[in-house]
C-alpha angles and dihedrals in degrees: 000000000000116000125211091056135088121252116201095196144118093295092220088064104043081046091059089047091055109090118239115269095017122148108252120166102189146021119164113188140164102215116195093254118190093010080159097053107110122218095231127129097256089056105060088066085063123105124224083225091071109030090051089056122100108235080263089060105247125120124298109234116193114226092261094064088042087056095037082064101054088066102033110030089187094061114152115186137187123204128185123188 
């Protein structure tokens, strides 16, 4: 993959093309978030803040934030919902 440019491309495959430990400064992606979430009645009364949590409590990441680690340990992230 050549760096300096911008790739307009699905996010989890140009993740997989970037090499461990490289120096990326920024990735800005729209993962599909909640693609389980299903649109009934009981559902609308749920907070994110729950259903974006592992059974232990902590935060939920998607797969693309696990692989964007592997090559940035200092990732910060922001979601909105």
């Amino acid at each position: 993959m050549d760096f300096n440019e911008i790739h307009n491309m699905n996010c989890i495959e140009g993740v997989k093309q970037i090499p461990d430990d490289s120096v990326v400064g920024l990735v800005i992606t729209d993962p599909p978030f909640a693609i389980e979430f299903m649109a009934k009645r009981n559902n609308y009364n749920r907070k994110a803040a729950r259903d974006f949590r592992n059974s232990d409590g902590s935060p939920r990441k998607e797969k693309v934030l696990l692989d964007l680690e592997k090559i940035d340990r200092e990732l910060r992230y922001f979601s909105e919902f």
